[in-house]
N, C-alpha and C positions, 0 to 999 in steps of 0.2 A: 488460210486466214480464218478465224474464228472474230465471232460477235463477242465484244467485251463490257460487260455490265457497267457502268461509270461507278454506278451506285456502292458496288461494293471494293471501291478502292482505298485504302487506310492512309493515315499522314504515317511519315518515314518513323517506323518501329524505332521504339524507345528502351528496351529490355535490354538489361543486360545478360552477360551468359550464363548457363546455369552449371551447375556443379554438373549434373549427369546431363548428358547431351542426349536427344534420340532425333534418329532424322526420322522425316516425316514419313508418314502411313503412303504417302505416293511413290509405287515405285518408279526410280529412273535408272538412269544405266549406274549400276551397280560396281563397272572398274573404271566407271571415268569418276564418279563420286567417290568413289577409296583415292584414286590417285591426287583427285582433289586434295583433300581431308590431309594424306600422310605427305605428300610432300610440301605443303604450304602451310602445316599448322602454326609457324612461328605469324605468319602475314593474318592467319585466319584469327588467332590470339588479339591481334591490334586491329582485326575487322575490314583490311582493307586489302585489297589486292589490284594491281596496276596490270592490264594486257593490254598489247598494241593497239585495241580500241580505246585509249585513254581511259576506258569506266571503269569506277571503281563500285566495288559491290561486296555486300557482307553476305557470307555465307554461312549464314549461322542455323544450325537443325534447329535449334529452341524456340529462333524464332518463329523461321518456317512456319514448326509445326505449331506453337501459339495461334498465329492466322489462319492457318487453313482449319483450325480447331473450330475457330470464333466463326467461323464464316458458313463450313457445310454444315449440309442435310443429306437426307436421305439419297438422293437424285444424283445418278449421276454426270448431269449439267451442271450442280452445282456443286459437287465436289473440283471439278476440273475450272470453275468461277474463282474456286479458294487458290486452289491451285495456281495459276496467272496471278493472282492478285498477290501472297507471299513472294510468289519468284518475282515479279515489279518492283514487290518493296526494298527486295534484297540490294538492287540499284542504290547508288547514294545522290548520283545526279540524274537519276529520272526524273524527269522534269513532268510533275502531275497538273500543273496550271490549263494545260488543255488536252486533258485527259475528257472531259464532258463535252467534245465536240468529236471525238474519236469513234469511228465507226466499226475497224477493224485492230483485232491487234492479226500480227504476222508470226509464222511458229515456223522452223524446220526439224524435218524429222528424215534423216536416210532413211530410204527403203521403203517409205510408210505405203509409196502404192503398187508396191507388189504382194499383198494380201488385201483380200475380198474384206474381212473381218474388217480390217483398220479404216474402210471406203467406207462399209455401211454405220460402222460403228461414229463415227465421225460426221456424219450427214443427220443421222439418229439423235446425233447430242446437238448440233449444230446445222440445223434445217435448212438455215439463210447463209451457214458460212461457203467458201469458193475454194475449191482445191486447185493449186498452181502448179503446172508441171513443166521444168524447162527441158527442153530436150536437145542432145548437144549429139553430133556428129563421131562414130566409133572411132578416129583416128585420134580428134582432140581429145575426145571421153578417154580411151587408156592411155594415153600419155601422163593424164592428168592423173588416173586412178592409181598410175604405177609410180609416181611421184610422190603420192599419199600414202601409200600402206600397203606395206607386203604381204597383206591380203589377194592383191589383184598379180599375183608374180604367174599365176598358171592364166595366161590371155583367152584361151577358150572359155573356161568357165568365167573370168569375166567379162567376155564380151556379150556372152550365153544371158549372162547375169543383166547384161546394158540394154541387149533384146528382150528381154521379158519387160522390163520397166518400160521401153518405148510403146512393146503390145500392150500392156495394161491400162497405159496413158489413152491410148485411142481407143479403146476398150468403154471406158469407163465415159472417156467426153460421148462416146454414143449411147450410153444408157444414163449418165446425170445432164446431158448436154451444158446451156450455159452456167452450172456449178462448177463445171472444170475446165480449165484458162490454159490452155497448152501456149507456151513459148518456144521458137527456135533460140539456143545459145547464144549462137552467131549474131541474130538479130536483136538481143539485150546488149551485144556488145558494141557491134556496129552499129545500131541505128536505136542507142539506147531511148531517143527521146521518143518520136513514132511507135517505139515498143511500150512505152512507159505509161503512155496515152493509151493504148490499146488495153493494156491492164487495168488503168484507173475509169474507162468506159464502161470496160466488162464486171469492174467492181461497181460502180454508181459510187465514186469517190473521185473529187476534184484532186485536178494534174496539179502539183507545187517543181517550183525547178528544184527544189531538194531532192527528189524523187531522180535526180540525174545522177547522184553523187553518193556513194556509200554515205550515210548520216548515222548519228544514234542522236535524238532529242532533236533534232535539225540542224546536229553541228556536224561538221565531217569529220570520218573516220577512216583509219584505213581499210584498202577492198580485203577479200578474204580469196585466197588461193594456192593453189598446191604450190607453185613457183614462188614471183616474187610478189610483195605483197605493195602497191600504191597506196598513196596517201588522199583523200578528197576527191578520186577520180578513177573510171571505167577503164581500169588499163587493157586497149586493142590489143597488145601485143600476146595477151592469155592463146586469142586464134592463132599464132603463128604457130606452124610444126615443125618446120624446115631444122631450127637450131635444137629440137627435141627430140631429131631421131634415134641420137644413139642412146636411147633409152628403149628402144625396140631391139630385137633379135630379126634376124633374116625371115625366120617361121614368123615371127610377129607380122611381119609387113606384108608375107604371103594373105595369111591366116586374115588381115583386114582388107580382102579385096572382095571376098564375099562378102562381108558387115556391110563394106559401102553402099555396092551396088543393091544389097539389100533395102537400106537405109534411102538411100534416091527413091523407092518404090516406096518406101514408110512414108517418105512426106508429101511425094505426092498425092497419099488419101489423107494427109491433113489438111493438108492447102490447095 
């Protein structure tokens, strides 16, 4: 979560496209913006494109980079200000009406707290912001990983990969203490509300029941997840493993008997 300026939010970009396009001076991932770009340029042409979250949003570099042009400086707080505020505008139904009562905006980033760099760097830019870390149990974690991307097909190195993230989580809440909000999985699913509270305490930001329900503007949206994906609603059934085992091998299910019981000892020094 990052502090977001009100001041520097723009009305919804008016430009059209420009002959030569340049995306903007910030780099992001570099083969999710190509795949962007080449396979949707007919949709990108008419400015709009439709994903299971209902939003629609122009992805246009000209303008992008117009905005974050007009907006930094030197600092870089306020390059990453520009930054958030182009990618907002890109929205077509971002609803700016209570944008000026807004404390936090909310960002995800994979991986971001298994480097020292990205912790301090992050806290350096963003003094007052809170870093969230939910932490999900090895069994449900690579089921789900191996669901997502044939990246996670060799289970040792991803489970290796799910251990370092869980150390660095507790890691870090004992040297930033209340700047870092660890959550059980389990407990955002099953007892989303009690958890939801928990979060908006440790932020100094009032509980709204929208907060129970996948939203975008405070309308609902579908959830996001490796499996099936719900509509307006916390679907329980993400914890069940029983109908996902044969997505394991024999060595896989050996191979997570240490994770576990490792794992039972991990949270016991969080809770």
């Amino acid at each position: 979560m990052v502090n977001y300026p009100s001041e520097l939010i723009l009305t919804k970009p008016k430009w059209n496209w420009g002959e030569n396009l340049i995306f903007s001076t910030i780099k992001i991932n570099d083969s999710l913006r190509t795949n962007i770009f080449n396979t949707n340029y007919e949709k990108l042409s008419e400015g709009k494109i439709s994903t299971k979250t209902k939003n629609e949003f122009v992805f246009n570099p000209f303008i992008e980079k117009k905005i974050f042009k007009s907006l930094k400086t030197g600092d870089l707080r306020s390059k990453f200000n520009a930054y958030f505020t182009a990618f907002f505008n890109a929205f077509l139904n971002y609803d700016l009406s209570n944008i000026h009562n807004s404390k936090y905006i909310c960002a995800f980033l994979p991986r971001f707290i298994m480097f020292d760099k990205n912790i301090n760097l992050f806290f350096s830019i963003y003094p007052n912001g809170k870093l969230l870390s939910i932490i999900r149990d090895p069994k449900s974690w690579l089921l789900s990983a191996k669901k997502h991307s044939n990246e996670y097909r060799d289970s040792l190195l991803a489970l290796e990969l799910w251990k370092k993230s869980c150390e660095n989580s507790l890691n870090y809440k004992k040297k930033y203490s209340e700047k870092i909000i660890l959550i059980k999985f389990d407990d955002l699913i099953s007892n989303t509300e009690s958890t939801m509270r928990k979060i908006c305490l440790e932020a100094n930001i009032n509980f709204e029941a929208n907060l129970l329900s996948p939203t975008f503007n405070g309308n609902v949206i579908n959830s996001d997840s490796s499996f099936e994906s719900s509509f307006g609603k916390v679907d329980k059934k993400v914890l069940a493993t029983k109908d996902k085992m044969h997505l394991l091998s024999k060595n896989d299910i050996k191979l997570l008997e240490s994770y576990e019981n490792w794992y039972k000892d991990f949270i016991s020094k969080v809770y």
